[in-house]
C-alpha positions in Angstrom: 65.9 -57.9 12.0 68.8 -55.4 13.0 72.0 -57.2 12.8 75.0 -54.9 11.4 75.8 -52.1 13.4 75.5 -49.9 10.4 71.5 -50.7 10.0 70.4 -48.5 13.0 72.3 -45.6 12.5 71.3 -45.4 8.6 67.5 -45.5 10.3 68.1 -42.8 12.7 69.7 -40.6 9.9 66.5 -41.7 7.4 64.1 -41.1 10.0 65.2 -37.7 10.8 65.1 -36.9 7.3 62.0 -38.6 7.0 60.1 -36.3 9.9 62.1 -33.4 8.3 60.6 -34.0 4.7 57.2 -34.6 5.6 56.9 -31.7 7.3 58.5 -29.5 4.4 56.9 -31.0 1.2 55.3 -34.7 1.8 56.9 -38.2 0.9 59.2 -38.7 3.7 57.8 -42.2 4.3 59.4 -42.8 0.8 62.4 -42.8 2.6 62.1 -45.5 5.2 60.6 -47.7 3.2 63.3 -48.9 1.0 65.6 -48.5 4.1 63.6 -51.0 5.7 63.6 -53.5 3.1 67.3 -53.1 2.5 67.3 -54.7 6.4 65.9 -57.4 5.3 62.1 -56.9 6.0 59.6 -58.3 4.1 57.2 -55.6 2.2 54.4 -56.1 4.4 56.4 -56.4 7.9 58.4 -53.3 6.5 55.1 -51.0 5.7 53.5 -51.5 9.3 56.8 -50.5 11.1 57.1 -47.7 8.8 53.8 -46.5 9.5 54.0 -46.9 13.2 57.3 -45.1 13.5 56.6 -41.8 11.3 53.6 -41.1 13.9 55.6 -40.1 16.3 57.0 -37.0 13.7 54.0 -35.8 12.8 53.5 -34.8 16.6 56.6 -32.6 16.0 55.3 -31.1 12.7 51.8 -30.2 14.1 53.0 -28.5 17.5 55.4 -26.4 15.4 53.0 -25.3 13.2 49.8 -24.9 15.5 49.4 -21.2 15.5 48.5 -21.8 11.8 46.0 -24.6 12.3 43.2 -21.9 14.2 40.9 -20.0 12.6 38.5 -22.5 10.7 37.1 -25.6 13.3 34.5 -26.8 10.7 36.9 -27.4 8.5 39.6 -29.3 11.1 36.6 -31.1 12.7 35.4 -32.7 9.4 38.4 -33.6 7.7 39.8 -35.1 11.1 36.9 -37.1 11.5 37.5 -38.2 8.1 40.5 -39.3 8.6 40.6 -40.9 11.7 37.0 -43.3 9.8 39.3 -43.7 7.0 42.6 -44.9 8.6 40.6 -47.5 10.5 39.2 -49.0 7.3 42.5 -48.8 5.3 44.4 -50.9 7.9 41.7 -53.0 8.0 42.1 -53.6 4.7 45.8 -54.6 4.7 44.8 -57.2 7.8 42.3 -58.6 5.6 43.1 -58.7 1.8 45.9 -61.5 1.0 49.4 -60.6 1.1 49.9 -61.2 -2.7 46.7 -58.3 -3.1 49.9 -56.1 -1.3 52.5 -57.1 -2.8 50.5 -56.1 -6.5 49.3 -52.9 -5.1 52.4 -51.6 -3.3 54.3 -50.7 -6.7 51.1 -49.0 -8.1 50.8 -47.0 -5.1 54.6 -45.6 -4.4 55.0 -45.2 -8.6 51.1 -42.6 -8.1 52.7 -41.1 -5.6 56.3 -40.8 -7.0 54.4 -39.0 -9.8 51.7 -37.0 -7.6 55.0 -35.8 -6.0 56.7 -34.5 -8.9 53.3 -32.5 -10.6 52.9 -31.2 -7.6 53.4 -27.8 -8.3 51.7 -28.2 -11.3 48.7 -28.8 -10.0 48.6 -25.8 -7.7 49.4 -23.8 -10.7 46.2 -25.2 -12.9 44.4 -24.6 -9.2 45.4 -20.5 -9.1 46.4 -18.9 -5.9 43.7 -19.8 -3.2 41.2 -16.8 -1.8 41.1 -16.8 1.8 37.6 -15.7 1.6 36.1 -18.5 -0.7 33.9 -21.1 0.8 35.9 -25.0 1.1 34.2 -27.6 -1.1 33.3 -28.9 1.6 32.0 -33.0 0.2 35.1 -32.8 -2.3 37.6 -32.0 0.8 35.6 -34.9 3.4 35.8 -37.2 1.1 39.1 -37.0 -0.9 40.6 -37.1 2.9 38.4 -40.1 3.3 40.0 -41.9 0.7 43.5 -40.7 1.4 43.1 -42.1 4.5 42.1 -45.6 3.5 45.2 -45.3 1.3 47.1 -43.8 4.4 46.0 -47.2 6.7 46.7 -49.4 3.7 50.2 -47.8 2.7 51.1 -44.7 4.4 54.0 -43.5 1.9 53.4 -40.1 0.6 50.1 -39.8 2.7 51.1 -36.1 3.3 51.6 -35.5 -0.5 48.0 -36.6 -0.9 46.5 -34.7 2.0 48.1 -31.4 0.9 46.9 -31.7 -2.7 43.4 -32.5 -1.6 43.7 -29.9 0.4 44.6 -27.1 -2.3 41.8 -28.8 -4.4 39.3 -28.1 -2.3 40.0 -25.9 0.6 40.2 -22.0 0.6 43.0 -21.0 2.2 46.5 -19.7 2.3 49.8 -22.8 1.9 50.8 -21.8 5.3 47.6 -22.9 7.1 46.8 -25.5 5.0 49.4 -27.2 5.6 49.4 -27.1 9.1 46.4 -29.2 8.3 48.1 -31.6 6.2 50.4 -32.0 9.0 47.7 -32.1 11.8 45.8 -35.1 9.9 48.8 -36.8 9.2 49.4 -36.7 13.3 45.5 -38.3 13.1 46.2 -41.1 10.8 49.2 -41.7 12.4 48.0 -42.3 15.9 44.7 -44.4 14.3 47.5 -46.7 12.7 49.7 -46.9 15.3 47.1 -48.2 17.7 45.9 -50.6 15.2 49.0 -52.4 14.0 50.5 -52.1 17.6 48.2 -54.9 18.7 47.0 -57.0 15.5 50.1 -56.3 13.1 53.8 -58.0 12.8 55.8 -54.6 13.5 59.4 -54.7 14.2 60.0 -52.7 17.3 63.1 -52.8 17.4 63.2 -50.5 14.2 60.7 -48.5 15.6 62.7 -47.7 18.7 65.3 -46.3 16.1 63.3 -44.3 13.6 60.6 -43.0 16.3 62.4 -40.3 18.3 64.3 -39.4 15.4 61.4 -38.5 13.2 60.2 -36.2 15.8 62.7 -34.4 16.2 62.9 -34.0 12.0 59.3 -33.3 11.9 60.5 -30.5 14.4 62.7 -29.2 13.0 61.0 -29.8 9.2 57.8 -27.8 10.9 60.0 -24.7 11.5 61.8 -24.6 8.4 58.7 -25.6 6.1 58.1 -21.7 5.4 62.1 -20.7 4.9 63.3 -22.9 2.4 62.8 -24.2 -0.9 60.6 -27.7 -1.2 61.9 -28.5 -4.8 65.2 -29.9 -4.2 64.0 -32.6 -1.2 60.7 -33.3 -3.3 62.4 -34.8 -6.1 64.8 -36.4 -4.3 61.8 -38.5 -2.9 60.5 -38.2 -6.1 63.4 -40.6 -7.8 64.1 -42.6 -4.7 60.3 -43.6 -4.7 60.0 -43.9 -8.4 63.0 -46.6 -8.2 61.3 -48.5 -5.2 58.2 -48.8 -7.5 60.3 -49.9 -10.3 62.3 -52.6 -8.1 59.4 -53.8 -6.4 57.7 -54.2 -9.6 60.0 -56.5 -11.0 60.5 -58.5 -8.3 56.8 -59.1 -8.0 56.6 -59.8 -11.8 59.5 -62.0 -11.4 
């Protein structure tokens, strides 16, 4: 729990940073995490409060970039659907599988995304500018944001990063509008796992209260300045803060 006075306000700076960065290039989540486990939290208790308190931020990131997420309803009506089904089953799974399956997993999963973080560019680069006019692959786009989204329920840190890359993969469109997407089915998983770990999981609400409106009004903000400044910098940022949360929690799970 919240005890030292200096606890909340570090969560309302992370979680403005937080709905700031996952609005600009992905990972914010990356952020909170360690921040909550520094309180005290354990790994499991921390990863459900996380998850429940970025949703609120994605609502910020998606109304600011709405204008860009028109033009294409197949294409928003299948992959929301997608990840709305795949959200369910991935907290599910946490609710389910023992906490020592988590506590293995959880390194794996913020180290892959640590690293899908820093190639990021990379891979757009092997991937070539997208044409607007191209047809989607559409079964490579439903289902990679299927299973992004059972990771997303499971453990939501660097959903976003996923989602975006899925999206370039297979998706035809320019970075602007796709990732209104991104943010738009991050606002979908979101409020799929909010609902579900706000009546079956052990989510600290007082943390919540402190990161929620704060992330919104990042994810604001982070919405209007995703197409004005340079990702890089805040992208690898995450990229080493993650990468050293997969390393601790590695060794302390080994240990």
């Amino acid at each position: 729990m919240l005890t030292e006075w200096f606890e909340p306000v570090v969560l309302v700076v992370v979680g403005f940073l937080s709905g700031a960065i996952n609005a600009i290039a992905g990972g914010g989540s990356l952020l909170v995490f360690p921040a909550l486990l520094a309180t005290g939290m354990t790994p499991l208790v921390a990863n459900v409060t996380n998850s429940v308190a970025q949703g609120p931020g994605f609502v910020g990131a998606a109304l600011s970039q709405r204008e860009d997420l028109g033009g294409n309803r197949p294409r928003v009506v299948t992959t929301s659907i997608a990840a709305a089904v795949g959200s369910v089953l991935g907290c599910v799974l946490l609710m389910v599988l023992p906490g020592s399956v988590f506590d293995a997993v959880v390194p794996v999963l913020v180290g892959l995304s640590a690293l899908l973080m820093a190639f990021q560019n990379t891979i757009r680069r092997w991937l070539g500018n997208p044409d607007p006019t191209a047809p989607d692959r559409t079964t490579m786009l439903t289902v990679g944001i299927f299973f992004a989204s059972i990771y997303g329920g499971y453990f939501g840190g660097a959903r976003s990063v996923i989602f975006i890359a899925i999206l370039v993969l297979a998706a035809n469109d320019t970075m602007r509008r796709l990732n209104a997407l991104k943010s738009w089915l991050g606002l979908i998983g979101s409020a799929v796992t909010f609902l579900v770990y706000a009546l079956i999981a052990p989510v600290d609400w007082v943390a919540v209260l402190m990161l929620a409106p704060t992330t919104v009004l990042g994810g604001w903000v982070g919405g209007k300045l995703a197409q004005r400044i340079p990702a890089t910098l805040l992208r690898y940022v995450v990229v080493v803060i993650a990468a050293g949360v997969a390393v601790y929690m590695a060794m302390d799970w080994l240990d």
